[in-house]
C-alpha positions, -999 to +999 in steps of 0.1 A: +000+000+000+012+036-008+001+067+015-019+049+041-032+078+062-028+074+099-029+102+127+011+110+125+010+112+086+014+085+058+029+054+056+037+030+029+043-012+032+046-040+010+052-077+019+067-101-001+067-140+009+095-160+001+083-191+022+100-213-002+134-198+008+117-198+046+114-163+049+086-129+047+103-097+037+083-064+046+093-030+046+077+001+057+080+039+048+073+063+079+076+099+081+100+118+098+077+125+128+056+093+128+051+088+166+032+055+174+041+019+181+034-002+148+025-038+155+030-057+122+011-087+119+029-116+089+006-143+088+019-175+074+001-207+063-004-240+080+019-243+114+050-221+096+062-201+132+088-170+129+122-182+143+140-150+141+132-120+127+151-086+118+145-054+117+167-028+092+199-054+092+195-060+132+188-090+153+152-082+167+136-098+195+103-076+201+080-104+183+056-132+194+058-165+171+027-172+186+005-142+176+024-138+142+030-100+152+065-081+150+064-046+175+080-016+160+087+013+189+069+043+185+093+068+169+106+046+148+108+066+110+122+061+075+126+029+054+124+002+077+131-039+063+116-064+084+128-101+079+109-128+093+129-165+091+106-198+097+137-214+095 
């Protein structure tokens, strides 16, 4: 999605799965002064569970396998890349 309105401005995401390779890529556009916690929710099929996941190059350990949900910080702006590894 492109321009997504939300309270702190516009925000633009696309997904991409690459289950096959055992990963869900995502990234996120913010604006400079977005200022709420993002919960971003990558549902895969069957049992698939995230392992790991990163967040802009860096280990990340803010998610829940079990809910399918990775928490961004509020405050958190710019191009962010989100990897989620089933692997």
């Amino acid at each position: 999605a492109t321009g997504a309105p939300t309270r702190w401005g516009r925000v633009s995401y696309s997904i991409v799965s690459h289950l096959g390779s055992g990963t869900i890529d995502g990234e996120l556009n913010f604006p400079a002064d977005y200022a709420a916690q993002t919960i971003v929710r990558l549902r895969a099929p069957g049992d698939a569970r995230m392992k790991s996941v990163t967040v802009s190059g860096k280990a990340w350990t803010n998610f829940d396998a079990g809910n399918e949900t990775i928490t961004l910080p509020a405050g958190m702006t710019g191009h962010v890349k989100i990897v989620a590894s089933y692997r």
